[in-house]
BALOBA-1460 file (C-alpha; in Angstrom, 3 decimals):
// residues 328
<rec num="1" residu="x" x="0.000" y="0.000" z="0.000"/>
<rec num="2" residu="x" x="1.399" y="3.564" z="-0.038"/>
<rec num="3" residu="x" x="0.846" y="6.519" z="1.871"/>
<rec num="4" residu="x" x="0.899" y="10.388" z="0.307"/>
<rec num="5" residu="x" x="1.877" y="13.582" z="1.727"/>
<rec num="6" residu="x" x="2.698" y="16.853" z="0.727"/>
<rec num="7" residu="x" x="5.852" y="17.996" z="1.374"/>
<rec num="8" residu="x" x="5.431" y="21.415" z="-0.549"/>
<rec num="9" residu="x" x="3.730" y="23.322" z="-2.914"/>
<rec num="10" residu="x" x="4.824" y="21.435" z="-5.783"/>
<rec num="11" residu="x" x="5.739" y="18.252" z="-4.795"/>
<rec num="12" residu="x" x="3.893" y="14.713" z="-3.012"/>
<rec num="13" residu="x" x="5.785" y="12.103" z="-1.124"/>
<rec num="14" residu="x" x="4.518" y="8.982" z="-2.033"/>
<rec num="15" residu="x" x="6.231" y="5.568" z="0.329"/>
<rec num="16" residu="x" x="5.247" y="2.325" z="-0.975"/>
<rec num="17" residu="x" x="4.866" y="-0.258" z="2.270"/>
<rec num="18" residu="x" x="4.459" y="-3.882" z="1.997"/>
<rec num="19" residu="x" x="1.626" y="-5.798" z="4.020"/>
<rec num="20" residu="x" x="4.002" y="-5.495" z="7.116"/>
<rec num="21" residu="x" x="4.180" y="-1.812" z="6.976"/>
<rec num="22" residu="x" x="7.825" y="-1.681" z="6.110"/>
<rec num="23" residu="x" x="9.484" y="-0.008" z="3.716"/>
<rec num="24" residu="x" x="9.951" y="-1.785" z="0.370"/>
<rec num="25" residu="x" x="10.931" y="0.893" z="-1.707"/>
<rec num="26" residu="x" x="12.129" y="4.132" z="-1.505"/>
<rec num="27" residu="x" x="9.968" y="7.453" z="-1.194"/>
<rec num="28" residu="x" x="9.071" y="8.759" z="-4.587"/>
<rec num="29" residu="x" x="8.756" y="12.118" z="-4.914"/>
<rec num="30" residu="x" x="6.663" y="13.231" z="-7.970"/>
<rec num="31" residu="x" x="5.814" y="16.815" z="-9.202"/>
<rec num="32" residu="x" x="2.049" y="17.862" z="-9.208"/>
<rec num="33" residu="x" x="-0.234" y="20.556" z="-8.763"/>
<rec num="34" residu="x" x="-0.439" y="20.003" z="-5.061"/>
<rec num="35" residu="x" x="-1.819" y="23.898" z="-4.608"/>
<rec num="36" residu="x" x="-4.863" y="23.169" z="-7.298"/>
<rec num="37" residu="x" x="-5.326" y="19.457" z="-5.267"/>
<rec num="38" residu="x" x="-6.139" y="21.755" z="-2.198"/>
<rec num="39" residu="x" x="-8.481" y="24.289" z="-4.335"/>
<rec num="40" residu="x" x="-10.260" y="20.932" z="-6.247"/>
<rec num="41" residu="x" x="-10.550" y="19.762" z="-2.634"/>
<rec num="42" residu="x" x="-11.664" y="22.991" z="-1.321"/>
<rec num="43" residu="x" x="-13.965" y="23.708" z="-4.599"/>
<rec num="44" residu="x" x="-16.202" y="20.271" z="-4.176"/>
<rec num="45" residu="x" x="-16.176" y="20.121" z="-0.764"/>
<rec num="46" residu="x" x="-18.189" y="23.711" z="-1.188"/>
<rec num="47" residu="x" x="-20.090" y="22.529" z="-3.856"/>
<rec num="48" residu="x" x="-23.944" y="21.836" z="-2.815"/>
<rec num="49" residu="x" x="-24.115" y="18.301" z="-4.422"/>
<rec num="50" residu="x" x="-28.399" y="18.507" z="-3.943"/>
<rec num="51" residu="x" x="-27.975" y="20.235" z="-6.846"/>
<rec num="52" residu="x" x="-27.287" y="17.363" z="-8.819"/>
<rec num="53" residu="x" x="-30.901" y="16.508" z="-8.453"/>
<rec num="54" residu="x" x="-32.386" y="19.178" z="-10.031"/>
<rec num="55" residu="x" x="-33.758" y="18.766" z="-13.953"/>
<rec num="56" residu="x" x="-30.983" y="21.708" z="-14.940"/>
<rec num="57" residu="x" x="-28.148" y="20.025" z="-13.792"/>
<rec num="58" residu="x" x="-27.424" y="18.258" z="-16.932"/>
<rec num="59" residu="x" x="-24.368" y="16.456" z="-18.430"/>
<rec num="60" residu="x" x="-22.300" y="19.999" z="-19.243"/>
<rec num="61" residu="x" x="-22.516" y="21.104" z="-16.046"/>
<rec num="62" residu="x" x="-21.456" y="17.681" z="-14.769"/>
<rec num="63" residu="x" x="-18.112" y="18.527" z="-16.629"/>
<rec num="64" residu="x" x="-17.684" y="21.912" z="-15.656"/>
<rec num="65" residu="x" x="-18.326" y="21.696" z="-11.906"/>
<rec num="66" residu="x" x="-17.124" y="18.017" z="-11.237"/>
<rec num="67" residu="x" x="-14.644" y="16.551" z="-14.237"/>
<rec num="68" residu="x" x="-13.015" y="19.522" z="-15.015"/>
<rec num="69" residu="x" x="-11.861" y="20.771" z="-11.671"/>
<rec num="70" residu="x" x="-10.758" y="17.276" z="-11.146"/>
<rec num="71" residu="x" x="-8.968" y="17.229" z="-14.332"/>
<rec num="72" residu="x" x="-6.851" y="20.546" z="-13.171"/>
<rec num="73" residu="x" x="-6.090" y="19.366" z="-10.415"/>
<rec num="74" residu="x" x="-4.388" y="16.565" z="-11.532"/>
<rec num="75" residu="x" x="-1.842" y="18.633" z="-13.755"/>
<rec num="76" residu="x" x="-4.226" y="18.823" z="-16.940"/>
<rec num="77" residu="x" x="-4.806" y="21.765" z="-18.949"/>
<rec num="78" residu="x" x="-5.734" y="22.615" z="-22.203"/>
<rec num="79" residu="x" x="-2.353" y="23.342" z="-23.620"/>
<rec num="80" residu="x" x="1.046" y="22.001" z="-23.062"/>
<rec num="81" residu="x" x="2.477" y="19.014" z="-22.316"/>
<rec num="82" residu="x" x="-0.682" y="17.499" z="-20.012"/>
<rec num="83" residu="x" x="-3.196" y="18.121" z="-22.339"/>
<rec num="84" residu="x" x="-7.183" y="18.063" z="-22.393"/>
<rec num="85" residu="x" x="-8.667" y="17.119" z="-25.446"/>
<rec num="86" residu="x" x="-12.353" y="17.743" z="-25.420"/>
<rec num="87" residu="x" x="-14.701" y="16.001" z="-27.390"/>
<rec num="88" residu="x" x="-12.033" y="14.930" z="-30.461"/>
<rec num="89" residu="x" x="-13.158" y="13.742" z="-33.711"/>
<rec num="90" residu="x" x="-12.117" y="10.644" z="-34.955"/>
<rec num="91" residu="x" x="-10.784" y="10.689" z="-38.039"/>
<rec num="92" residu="x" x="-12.178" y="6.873" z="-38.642"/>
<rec num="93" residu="x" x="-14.875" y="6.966" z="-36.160"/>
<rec num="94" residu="x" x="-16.394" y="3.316" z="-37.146"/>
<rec num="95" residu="x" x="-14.211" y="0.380" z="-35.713"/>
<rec num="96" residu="x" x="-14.830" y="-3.044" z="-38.099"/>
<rec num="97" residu="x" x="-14.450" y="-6.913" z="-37.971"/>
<rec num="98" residu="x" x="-14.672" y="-8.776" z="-41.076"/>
<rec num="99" residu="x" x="-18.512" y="-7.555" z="-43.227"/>
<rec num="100" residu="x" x="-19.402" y="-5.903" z="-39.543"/>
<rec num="101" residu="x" x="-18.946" y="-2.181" z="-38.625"/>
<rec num="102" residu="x" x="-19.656" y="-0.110" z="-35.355"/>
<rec num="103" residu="x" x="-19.546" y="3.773" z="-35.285"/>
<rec num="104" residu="x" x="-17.892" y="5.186" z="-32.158"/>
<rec num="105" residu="x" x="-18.874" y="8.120" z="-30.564"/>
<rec num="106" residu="x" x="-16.409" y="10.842" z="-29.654"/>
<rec num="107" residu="x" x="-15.676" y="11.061" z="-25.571"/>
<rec num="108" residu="x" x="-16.254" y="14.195" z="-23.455"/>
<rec num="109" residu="x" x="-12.070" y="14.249" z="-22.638"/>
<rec num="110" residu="x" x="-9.137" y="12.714" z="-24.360"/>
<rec num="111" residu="x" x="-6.193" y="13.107" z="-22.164"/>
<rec num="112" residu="x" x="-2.897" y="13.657" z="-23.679"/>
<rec num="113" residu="x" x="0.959" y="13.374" z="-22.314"/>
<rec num="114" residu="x" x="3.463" y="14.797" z="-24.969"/>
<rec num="115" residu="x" x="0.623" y="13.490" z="-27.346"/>
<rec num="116" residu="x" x="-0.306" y="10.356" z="-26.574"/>
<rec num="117" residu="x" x="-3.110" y="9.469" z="-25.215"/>
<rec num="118" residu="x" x="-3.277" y="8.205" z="-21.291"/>
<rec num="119" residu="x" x="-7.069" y="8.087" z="-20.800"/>
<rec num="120" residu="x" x="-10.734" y="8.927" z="-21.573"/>
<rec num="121" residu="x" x="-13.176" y="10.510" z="-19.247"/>
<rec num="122" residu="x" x="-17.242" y="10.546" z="-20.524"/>
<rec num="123" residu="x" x="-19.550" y="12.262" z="-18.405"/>
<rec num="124" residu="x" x="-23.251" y="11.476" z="-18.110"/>
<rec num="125" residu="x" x="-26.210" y="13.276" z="-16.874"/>
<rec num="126" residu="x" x="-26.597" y="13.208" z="-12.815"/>
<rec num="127" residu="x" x="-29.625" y="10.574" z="-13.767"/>
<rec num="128" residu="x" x="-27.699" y="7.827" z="-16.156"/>
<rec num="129" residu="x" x="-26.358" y="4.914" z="-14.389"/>
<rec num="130" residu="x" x="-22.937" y="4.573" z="-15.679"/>
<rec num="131" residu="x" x="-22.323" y="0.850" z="-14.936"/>
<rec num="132" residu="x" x="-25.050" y="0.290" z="-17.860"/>
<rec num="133" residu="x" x="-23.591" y="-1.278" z="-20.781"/>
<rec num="134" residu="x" x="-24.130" y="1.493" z="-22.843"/>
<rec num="135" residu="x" x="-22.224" y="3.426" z="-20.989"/>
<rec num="136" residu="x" x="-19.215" y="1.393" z="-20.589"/>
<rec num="137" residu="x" x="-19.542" y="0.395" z="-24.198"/>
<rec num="138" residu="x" x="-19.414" y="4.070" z="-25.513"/>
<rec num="139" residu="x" x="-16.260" y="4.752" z="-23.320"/>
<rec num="140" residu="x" x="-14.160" y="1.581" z="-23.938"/>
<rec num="141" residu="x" x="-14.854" y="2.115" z="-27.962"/>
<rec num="142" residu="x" x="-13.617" y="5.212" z="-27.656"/>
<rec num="143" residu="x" x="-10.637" y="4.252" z="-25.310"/>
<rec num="144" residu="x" x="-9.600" y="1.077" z="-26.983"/>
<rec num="145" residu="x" x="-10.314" y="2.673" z="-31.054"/>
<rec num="146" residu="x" x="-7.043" y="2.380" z="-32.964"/>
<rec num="147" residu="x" x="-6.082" y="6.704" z="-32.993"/>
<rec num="148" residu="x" x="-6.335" y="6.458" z="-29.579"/>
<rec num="149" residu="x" x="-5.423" y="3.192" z="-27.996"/>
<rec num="150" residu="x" x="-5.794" y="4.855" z="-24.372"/>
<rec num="151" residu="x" x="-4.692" y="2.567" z="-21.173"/>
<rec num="152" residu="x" x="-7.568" y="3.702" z="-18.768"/>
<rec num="153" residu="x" x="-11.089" y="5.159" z="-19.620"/>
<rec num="154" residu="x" x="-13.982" y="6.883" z="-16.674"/>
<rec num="155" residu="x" x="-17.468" y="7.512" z="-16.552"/>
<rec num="156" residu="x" x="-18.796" y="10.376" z="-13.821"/>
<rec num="157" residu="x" x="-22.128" y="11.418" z="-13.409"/>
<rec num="158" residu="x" x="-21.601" y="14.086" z="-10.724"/>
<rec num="159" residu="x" x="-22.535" y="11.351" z="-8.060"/>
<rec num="160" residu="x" x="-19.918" y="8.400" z="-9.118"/>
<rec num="161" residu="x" x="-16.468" y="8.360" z="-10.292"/>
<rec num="162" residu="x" x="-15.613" y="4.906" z="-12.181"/>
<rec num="163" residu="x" x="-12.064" y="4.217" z="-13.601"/>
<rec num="164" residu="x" x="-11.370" y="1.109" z="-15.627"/>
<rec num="165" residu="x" x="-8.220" y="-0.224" z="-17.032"/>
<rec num="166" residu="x" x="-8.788" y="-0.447" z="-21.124"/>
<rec num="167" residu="x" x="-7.295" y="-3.272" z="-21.681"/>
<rec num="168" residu="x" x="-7.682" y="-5.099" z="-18.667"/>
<rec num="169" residu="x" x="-11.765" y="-4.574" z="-19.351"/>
<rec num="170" residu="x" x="-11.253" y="-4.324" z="-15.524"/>
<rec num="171" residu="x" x="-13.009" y="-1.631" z="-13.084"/>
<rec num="172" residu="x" x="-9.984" y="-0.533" z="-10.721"/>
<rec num="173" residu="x" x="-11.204" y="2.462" z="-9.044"/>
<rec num="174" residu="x" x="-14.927" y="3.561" z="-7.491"/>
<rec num="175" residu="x" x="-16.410" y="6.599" z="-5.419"/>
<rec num="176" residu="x" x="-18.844" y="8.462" z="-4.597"/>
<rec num="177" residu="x" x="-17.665" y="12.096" z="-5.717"/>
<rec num="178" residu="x" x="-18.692" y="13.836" z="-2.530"/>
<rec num="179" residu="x" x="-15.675" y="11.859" z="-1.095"/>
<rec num="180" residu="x" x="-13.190" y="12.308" z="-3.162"/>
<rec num="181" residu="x" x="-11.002" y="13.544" z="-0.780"/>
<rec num="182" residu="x" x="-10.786" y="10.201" z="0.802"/>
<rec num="183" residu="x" x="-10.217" y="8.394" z="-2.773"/>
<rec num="184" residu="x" x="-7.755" y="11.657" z="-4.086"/>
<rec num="185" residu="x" x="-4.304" y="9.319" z="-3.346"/>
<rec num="186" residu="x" x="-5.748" y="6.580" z="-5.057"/>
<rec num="187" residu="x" x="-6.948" y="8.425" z="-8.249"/>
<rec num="188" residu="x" x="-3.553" y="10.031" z="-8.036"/>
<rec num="189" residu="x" x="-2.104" y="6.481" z="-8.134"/>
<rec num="190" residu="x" x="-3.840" y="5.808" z="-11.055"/>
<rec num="191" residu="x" x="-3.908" y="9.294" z="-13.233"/>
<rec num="192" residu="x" x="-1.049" y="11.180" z="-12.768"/>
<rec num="193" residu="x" x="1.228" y="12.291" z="-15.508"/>
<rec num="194" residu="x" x="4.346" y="10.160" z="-14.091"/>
<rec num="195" residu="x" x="2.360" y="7.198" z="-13.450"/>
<rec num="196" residu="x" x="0.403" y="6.815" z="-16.426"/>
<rec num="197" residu="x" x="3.775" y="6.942" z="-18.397"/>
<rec num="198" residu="x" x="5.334" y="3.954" z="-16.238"/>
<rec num="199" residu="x" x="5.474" y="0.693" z="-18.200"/>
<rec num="200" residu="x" x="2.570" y="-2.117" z="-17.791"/>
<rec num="201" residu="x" x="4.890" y="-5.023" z="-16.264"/>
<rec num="202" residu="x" x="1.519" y="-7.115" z="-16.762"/>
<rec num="203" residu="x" x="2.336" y="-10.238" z="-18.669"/>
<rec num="204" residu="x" x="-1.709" y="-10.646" z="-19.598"/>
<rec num="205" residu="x" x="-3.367" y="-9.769" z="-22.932"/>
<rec num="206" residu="x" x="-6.149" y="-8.135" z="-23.629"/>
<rec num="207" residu="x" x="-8.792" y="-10.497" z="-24.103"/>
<rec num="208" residu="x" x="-10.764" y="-10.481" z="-27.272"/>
<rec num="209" residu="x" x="-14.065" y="-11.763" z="-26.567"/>
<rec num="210" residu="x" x="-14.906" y="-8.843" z="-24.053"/>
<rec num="211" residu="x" x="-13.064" y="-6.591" z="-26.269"/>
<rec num="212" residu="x" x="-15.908" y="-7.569" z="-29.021"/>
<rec num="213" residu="x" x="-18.703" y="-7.332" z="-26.099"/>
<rec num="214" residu="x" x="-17.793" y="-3.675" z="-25.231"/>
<rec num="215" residu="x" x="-17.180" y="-3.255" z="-29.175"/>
<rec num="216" residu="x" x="-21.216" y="-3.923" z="-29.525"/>
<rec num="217" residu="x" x="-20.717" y="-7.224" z="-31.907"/>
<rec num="218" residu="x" x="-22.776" y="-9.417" z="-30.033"/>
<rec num="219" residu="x" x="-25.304" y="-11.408" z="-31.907"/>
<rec num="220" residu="x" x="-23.002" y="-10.950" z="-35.344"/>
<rec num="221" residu="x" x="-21.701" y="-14.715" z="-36.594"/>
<rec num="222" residu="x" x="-17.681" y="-13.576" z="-36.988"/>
<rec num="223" residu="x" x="-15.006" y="-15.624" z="-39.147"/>
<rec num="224" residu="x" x="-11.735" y="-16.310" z="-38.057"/>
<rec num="225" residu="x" x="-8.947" y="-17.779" z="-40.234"/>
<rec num="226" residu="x" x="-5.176" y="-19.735" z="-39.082"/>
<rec num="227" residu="x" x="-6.249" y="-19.912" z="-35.285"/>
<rec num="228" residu="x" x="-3.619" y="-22.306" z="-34.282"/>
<rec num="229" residu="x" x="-4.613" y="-24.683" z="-31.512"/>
<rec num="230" residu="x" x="-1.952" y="-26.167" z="-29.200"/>
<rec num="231" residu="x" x="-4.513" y="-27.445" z="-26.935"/>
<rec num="232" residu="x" x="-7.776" y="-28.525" z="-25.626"/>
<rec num="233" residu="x" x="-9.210" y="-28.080" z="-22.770"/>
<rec num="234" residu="x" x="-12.112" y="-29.904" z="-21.206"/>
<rec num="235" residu="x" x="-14.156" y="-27.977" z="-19.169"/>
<rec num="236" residu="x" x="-17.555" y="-30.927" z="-18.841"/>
<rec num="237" residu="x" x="-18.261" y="-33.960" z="-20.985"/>
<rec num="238" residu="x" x="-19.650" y="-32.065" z="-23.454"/>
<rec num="239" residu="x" x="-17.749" y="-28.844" z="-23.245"/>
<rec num="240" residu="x" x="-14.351" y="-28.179" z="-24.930"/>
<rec num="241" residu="x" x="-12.051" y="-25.127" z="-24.962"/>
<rec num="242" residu="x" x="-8.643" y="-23.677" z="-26.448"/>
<rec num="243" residu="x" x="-6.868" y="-20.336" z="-26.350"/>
<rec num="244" residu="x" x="-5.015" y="-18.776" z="-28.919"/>
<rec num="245" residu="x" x="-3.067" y="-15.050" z="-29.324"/>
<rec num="246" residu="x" x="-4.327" y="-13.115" z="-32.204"/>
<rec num="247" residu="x" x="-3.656" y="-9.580" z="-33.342"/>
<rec num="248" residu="x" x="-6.247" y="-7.171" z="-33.950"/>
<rec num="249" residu="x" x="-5.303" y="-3.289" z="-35.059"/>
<rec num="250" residu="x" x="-1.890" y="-4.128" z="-34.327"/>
<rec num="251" residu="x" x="-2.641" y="-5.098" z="-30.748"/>
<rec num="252" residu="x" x="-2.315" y="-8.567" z="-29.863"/>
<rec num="253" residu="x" x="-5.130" y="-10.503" z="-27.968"/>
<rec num="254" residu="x" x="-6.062" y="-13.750" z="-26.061"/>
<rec num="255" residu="x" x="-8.711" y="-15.047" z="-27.421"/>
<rec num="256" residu="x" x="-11.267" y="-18.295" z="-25.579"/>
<rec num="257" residu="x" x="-13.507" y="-20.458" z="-28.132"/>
<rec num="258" residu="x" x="-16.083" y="-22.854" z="-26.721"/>
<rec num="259" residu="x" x="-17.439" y="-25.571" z="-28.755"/>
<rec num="260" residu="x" x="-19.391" y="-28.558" z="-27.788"/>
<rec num="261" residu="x" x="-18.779" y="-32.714" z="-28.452"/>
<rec num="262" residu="x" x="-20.489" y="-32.256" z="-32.008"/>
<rec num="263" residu="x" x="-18.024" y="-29.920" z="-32.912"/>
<rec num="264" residu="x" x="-15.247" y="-31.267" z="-31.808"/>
<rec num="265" residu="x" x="-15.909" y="-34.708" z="-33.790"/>
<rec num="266" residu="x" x="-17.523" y="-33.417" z="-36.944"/>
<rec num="267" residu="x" x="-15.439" y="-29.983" z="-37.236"/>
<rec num="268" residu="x" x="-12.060" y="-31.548" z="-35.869"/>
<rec num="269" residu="x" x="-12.290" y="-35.098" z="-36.729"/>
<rec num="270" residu="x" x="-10.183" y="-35.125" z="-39.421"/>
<rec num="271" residu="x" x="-7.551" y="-32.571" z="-37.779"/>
<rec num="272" residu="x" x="-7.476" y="-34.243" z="-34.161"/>
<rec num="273" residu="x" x="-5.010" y="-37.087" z="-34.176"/>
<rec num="274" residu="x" x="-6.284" y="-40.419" z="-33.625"/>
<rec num="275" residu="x" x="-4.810" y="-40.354" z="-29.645"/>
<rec num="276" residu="x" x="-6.386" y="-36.882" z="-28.946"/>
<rec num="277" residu="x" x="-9.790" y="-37.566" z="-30.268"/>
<rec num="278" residu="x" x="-9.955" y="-40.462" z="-28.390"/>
<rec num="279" residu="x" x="-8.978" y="-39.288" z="-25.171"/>
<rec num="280" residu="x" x="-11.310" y="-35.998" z="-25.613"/>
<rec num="281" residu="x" x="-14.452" y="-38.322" z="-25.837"/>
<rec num="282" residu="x" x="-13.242" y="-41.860" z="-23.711"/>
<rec num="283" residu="x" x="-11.415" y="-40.520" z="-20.478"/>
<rec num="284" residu="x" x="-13.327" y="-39.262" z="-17.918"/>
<rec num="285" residu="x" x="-12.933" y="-35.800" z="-16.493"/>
<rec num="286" residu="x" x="-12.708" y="-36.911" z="-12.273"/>
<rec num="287" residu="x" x="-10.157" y="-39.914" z="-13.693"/>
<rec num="288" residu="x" x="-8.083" y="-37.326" z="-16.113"/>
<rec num="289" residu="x" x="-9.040" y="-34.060" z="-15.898"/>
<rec num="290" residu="x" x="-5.712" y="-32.932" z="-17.552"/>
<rec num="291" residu="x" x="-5.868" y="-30.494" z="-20.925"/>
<rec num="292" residu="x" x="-5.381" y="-32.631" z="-23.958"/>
<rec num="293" residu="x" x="-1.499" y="-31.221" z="-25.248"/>
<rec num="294" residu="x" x="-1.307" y="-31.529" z="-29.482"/>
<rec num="295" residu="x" x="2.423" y="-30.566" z="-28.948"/>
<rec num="296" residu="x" x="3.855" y="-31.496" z="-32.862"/>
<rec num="297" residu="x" x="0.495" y="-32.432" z="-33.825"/>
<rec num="298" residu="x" x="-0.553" y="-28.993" z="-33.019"/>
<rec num="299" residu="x" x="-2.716" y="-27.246" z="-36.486"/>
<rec num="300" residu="x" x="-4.287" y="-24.494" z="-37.325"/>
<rec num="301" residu="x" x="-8.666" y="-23.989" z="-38.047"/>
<rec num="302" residu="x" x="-11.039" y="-21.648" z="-39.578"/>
<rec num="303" residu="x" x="-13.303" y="-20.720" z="-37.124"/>
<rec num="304" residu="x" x="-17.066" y="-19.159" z="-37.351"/>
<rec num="305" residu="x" x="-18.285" y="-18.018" z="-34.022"/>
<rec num="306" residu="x" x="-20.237" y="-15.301" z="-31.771"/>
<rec num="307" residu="x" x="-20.581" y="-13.990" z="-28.447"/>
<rec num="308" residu="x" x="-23.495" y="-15.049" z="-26.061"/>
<rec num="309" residu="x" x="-23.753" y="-16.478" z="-22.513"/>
<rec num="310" residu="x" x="-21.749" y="-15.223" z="-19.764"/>
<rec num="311" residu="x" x="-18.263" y="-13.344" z="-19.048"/>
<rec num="312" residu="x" x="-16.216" y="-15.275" z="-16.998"/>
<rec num="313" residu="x" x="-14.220" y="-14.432" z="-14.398"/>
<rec num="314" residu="x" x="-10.674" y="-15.996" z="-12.144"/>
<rec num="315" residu="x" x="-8.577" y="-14.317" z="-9.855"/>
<rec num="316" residu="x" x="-6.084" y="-13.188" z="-12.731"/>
<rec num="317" residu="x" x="-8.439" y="-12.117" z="-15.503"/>
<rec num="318" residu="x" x="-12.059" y="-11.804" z="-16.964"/>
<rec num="319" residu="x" x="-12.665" y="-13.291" z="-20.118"/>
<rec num="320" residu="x" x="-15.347" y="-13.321" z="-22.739"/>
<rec num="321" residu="x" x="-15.673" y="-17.200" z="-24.102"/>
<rec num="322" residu="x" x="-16.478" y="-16.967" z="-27.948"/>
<rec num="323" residu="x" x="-19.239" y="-19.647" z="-28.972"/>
<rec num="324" residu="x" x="-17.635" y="-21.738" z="-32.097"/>
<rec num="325" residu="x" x="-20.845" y="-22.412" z="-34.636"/>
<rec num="326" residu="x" x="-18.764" y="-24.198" z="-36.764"/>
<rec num="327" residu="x" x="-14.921" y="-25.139" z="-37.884"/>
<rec num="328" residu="x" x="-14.341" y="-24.417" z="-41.510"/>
């Protein structure tokens, strides 16, 4: 955990502590606007948040009074090297998969270091609920399209604040905005300049099924060619599943494909070597309930698939299973 002071006008102490509560790094000391933190802090903690219940309190003034003190106080502006961007144009605004096409709509704030985008804020009206789909949909498109490729994306509605990291299609961060001040480290963990430039150690990719999902191409049938399968899992008797990397607007993906028995022996049958197939339909899962490992016999399959039922979770990673209809 880590604990924040500041030690002057212009500067935080931040001291990383293990479990224990001893030292495992050195303080870092990182520049901010630690003056505008206290006038943010001072400016919502003044601000009358009943007003966010009245019919004239709409989405701009969300921005103005909530997102773009916030913003400031952070070390954003609208010029230089911490820039806000707001409402930028795409200059492809439609993302596509194979025949299928999606229009994305432009976010409320693009933030920029040196010109590359860091993150996305949208804000909503004080009466959307911003865990709807639609909501998180609109942001991550934005977030994840290929101009701008940011690492986190927000939604705030003048009563939440909700950060999620792009990639990780993972919520990290959640408050109520009339205590920020007891979230303001945190968010400062996450969305300051230095630390959104640090390097992502994570060795996880992006996973391409719940990329799709927040994408809106649910209920499409999508075509995948050369997925190279190295092995099978067995999650029931009738229930297979392999993984494979793909890349995908030159980011690179882990992508899960479901398929059931029929599949497997019709689609695969005359791919699956003679070993394999057997043990896939003979052994029985509480006897052998190992993965079944191609190794040289590994090959690669046209796929047609789509995404329905549920998004899966583990304590590493949620994942989006794609449904195979067919092998081609």
């Amino acid at each position: 955990m880590k604990t924040m002071r500041i030690i002057d006008k212009e500067f935080y102490c931040v001291t990383y502590t293990d479990v224990e509560g001893t030292e495992d790094n050195a303080p870092l000391c990182v520049k901010v606007n630690a003056e505008g933190t206290e006038k943010m802090r001072f400016r919502l903690s003044e601000f009358d948040f009943n007003a966010l219940d009245s019919l004239e309190f709409k989405e701009d003034s969300v921005r103005e009074e909530i997102i773009s003190p916030i913003l400031w106080a952070l070390g954003y502006t609208a010029s230089g090297r911490n820039r806000i961007i707001r409402s930028k144009t795409l200059v492809h605004p439609y993302i596509h998969f194979g025949k299928e096409k999606r229009k994305v709509t432009e976010a409320d704030y693009l933030i920029e270091i040196n010109g590359k985008p860091v993150f996305v804020i949208e804000a909503k009206n004080p009466s959307v609920d911003i865990d709807s789909y639609d909501c998180i949909s609109q942001a991550y498109s934005y977030a994840a399209h290929p101009e701008v490729q940011a690492g986190y994306f927000a939604l705030c509605n003048g009563h939440k604040f909700s950060l999620y990291k792009t990639w990780k299609h993972k919520e990290v961060l959640r408050f109520d905005v009339c205590e920020i001040e007891n979230y303001w480290d945190e968010l400062c963990s996450y969305l300051l300049p230095q630390n959104l430039l640090a390097k992502d150690t994570s060795s996880y990719k992006p996973d391409f099924g719940m990329h799709l999902n927040y994408l809106g191409f649910h209920s499409c049938l999508l075509h995948f060619y050369g997925l190279r399968i190295d092995l099978i899992d067995r999650i029931n008797p009738e229930l297979f599943s392999f993984t494979t990397n793909l890349i995908y607007d030159g980011i690179e993906y882990c992508a899960t494909f479901d398929f059931d028995l029929n599949a497997l022996l019709f689609g695969l049958s005359d791919k699956l070597p003679a070993a394999a197939a057997w043990m896939a339909t003979h052994y029985r899962l509480d006897i052998n309930p190992l993965p079944i490992e191609l190794g040289e016999d590994a090959f690669e399959v046209n796929i047609e698939a789509e995404i329905r039922g549920n998004i899966e979770k583990n304590n590493e990673e949620t994942y989006f299973p794609l449904i195979v209809k067919r092998f081609f």
